[in-house]
C-alpha positions in Angstrom: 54.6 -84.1 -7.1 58.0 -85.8 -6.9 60.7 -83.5 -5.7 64.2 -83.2 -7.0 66.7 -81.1 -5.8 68.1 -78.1 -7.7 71.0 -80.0 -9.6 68.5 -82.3 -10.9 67.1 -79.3 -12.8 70.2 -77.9 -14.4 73.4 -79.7 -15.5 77.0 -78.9 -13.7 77.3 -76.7 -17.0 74.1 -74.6 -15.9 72.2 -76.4 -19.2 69.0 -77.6 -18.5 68.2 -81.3 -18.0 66.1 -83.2 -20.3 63.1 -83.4 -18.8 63.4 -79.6 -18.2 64.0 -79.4 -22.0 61.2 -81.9 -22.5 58.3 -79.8 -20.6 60.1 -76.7 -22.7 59.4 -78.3 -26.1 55.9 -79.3 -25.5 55.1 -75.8 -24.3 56.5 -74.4 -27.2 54.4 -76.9 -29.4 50.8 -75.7 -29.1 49.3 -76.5 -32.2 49.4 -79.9 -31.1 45.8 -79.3 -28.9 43.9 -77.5 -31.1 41.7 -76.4 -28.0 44.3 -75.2 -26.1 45.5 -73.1 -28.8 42.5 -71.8 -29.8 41.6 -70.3 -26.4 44.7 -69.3 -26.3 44.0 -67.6 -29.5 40.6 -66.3 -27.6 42.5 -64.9 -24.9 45.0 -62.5 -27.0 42.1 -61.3 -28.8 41.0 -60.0 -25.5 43.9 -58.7 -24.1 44.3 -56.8 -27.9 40.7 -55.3 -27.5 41.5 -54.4 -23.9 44.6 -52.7 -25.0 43.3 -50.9 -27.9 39.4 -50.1 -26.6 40.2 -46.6 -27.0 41.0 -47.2 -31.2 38.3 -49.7 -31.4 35.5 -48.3 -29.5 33.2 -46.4 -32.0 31.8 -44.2 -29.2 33.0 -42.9 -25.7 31.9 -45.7 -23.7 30.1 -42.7 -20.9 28.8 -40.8 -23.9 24.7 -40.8 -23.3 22.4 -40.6 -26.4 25.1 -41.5 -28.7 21.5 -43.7 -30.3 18.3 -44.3 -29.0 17.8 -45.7 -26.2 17.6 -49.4 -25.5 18.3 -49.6 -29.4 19.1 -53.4 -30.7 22.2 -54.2 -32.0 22.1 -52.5 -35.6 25.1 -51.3 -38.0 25.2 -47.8 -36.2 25.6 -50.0 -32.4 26.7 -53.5 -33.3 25.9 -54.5 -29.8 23.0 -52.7 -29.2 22.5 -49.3 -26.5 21.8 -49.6 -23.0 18.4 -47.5 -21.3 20.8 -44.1 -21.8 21.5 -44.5 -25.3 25.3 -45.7 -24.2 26.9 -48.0 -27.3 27.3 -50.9 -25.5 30.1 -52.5 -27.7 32.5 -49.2 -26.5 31.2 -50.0 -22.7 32.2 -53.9 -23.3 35.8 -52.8 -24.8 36.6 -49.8 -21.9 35.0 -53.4 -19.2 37.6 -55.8 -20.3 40.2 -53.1 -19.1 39.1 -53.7 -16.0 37.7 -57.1 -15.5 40.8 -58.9 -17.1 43.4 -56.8 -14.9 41.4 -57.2 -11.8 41.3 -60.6 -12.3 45.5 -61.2 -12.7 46.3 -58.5 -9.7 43.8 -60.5 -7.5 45.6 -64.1 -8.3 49.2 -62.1 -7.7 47.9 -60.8 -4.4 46.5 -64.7 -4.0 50.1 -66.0 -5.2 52.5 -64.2 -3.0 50.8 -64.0 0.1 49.2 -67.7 -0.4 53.0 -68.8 -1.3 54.6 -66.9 1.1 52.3 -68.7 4.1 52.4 -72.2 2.2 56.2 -71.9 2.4 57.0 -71.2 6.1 53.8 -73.0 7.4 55.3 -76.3 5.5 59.1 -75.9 6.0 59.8 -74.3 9.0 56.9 -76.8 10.7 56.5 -76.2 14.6 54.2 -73.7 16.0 54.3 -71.8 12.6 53.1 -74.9 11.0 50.1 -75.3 14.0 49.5 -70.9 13.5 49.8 -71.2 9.4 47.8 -74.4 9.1 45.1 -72.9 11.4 44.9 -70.1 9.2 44.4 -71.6 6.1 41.6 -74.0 7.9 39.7 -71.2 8.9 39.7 -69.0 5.4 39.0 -72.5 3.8 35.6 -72.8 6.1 34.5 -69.8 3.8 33.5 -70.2 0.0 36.0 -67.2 -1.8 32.7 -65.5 -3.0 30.7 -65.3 0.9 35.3 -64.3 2.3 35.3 -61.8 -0.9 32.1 -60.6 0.3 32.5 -60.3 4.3 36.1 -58.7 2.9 34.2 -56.0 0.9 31.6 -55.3 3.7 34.6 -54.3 5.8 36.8 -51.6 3.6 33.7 -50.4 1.4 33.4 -50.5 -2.6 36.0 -49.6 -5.5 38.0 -51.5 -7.5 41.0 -51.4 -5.2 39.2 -53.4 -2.6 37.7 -55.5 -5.1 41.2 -56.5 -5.9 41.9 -57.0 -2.0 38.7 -58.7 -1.4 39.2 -61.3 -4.3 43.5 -61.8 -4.1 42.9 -62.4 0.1 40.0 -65.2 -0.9 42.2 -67.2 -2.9 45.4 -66.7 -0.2 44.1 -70.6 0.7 44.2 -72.4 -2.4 47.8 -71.3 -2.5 49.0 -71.8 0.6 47.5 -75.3 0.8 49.3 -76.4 -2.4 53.1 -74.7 -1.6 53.1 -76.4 1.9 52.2 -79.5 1.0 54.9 -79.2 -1.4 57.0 -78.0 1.4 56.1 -80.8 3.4 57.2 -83.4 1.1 60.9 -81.9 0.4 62.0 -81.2 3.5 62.4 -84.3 4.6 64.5 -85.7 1.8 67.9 -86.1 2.0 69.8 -83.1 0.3 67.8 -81.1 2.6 69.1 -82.3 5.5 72.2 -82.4 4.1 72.4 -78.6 3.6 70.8 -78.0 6.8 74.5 -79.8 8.0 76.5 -77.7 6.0 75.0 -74.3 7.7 73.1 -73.5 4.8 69.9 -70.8 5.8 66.0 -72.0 5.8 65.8 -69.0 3.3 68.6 -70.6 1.1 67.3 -74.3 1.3 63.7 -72.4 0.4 64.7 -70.5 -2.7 67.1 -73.1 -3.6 64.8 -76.2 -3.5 61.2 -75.5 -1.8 60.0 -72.9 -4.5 61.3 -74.4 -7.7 59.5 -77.4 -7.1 56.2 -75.8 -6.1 56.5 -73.5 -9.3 54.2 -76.2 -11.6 51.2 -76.6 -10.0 51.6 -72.7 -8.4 51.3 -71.7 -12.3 48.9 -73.9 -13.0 46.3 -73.1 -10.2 47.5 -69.4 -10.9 46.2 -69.6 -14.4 42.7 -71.5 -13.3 42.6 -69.0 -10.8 42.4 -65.6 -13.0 39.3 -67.3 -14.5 37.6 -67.7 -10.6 38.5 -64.2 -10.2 37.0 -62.6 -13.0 33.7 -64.5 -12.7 34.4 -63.2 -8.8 34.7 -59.6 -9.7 31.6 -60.3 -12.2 29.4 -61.3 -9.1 30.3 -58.8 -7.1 29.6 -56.2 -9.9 26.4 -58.0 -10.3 25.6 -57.6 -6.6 26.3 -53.7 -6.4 29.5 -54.8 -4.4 31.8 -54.0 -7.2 32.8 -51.6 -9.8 30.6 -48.9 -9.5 28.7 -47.6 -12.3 29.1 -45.6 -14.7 32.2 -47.5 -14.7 32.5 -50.2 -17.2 32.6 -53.7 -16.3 30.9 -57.2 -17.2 29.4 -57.7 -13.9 28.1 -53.6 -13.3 26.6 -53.9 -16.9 24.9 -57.5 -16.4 23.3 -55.8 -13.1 22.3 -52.8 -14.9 20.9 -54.9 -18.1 18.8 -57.2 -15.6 15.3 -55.1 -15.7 15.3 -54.8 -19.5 16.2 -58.9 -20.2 12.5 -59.0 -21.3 12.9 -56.0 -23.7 16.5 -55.7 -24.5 18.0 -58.9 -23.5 21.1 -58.0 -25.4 22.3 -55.7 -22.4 22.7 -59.1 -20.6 23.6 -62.0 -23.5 26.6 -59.9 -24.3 28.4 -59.2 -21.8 27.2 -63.0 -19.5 28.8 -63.9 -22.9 32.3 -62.2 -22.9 32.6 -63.8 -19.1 31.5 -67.2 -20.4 34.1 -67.0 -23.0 36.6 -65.7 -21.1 36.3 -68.1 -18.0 36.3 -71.2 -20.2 39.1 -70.0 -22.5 41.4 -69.2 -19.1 40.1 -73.0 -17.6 41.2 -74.5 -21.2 44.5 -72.7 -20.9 45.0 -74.1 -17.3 44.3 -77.4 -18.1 46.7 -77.7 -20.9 49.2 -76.4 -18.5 48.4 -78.8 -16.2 48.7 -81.7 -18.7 52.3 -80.1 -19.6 53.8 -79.3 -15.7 52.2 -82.0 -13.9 54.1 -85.2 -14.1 51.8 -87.8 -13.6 49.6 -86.7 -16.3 53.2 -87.5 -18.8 51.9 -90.8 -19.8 48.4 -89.8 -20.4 
């Protein structure tokens, strides 16, 4: 991405510059891609469910025999009951509570730590560079799922170390992106210029490094929160995860597996709800990539 220094950004007033103005106003106008908006649309649902599962939920979501059990999906349980008569629609409203926050702590564990390593690996350069670049090789020789998992083996179940697990997995993607950025502005001239006038790495960094790796750090951000759910999902699936009778996508596909003959509604609806959610998150991203990302203006 080209780099421009900070009073490029903002006029000598403090106004914003056109093309800051410009990537404003076509943020702001999102009924222009229909698809974007409508998984935007998606997403909010969500997030209002999550918010308001315990006004929503018809049943508490650990309640047993609140209807037969392994009951389909009827006008008394909408989504069905799982083998201990639980309503599965309360248990999928109490699950986004804690798949969709999972997901966003892990990417801001990802994005400050990732960031923080991108930056001084990239701009300080040296043996910092030759340590942080090392780093970032090595947890890149790991898929995030087989790191998430090794993570996990080593501090033991529980959604805290979920979050750990999943946030430390993604530290690469980050800190590859923000020091390559890095790279690429410190050797322009305004940089060296405030290096001659005694101005601090930290200045120069906060100053120039990190607004210009802000774009694409939101946009893999956003992508991101969609690999970590699905992540957390897995790891739910594998017994690795949230740990029953806890609600959560994953847990409740795992549980739903040995009934998908029977009652296969204890896995189509909540593979579902990740399916929708994952794509709805990537159509976000992508939107925001077509918006922050200037070469993709013209397209």
């Amino acid at each position: 991405m080209a780099s421009r220094p900070l009073a490029l950004a903002e006029g000598t007033d403090g106004s914003r510059s056109p093309a800051t103005g410009g990537r404003c106003r076509r943020l702001i106008h999102l009924r222009r891609y229909p698809v974007a908006m409508v998984a935007t649309a998606v997403l909010a649902i969500l997030a209002l469910a999550a918010a308001l599962a315990s006004v929503l939920s018809p049943y508490d979501p650990a309640a047993m025999a609140t209807g037969p059990a392994l009951s389909p999906p009827s006008p008394a349980h909408w989504f069905g009951t799982d083998r201990y008569g639980r309503d599965l629609l309360s248990r999928l409203l109490f699950g986004a509570r804690i798949s969709l926050p999972i997901g966003v702590m892990a990417v801001s564990v990802s994005v400050v730590l990732g960031s923080f390593l991108g930056l001084a690996a990239g701009f300080l350069g040296g043996r910092i560079d030759t340590v942080g670049s090392g780093v970032i090789d090595i947890m890149l020789g790991f898929p995030p799922i087989m790191l998430a998992l090794l993570i996990i083996a080593v501090l033991g179940v529980g959604i805290q170390n979920v979050v750990i697990a999943i946030g430390v997995a993604g530290i690469p993607r980050f800190a590859r992106i923000v020091r390559g950025t890095a790279l690429a502005i410190r050797e322009h001239t305004y940089i060296e210029a405030g290096h001659a006038i005694g101005a601090s790495a930290a200045r120069l960094i906060r100053r120039h490094v990190l607004p210009n790796a802000l774009p694409p750090i939101i946009v893999l951000a956003t992508l991101y929160v969609g690999s970590a759910i699905l992540d957390t999902s897995s790891l739910g699936f594998l017994g690795l995860g949230v740990q029953p009778p806890t609600p959560e996508w994953g847990t409740m596909l795992s549980e739903g597996r040995e009934f998908m003959r029977y009652a296969p509604w204890l896995m189509l609806f909540p593979g579902m709800l990740v399916f929708v959610t994952v794509v709805a998150i990537n159509l976000v991203g992508d939107y925001l990539r077509a918006v922050l990302d200037p070469r993709l203006k013209g397209r």
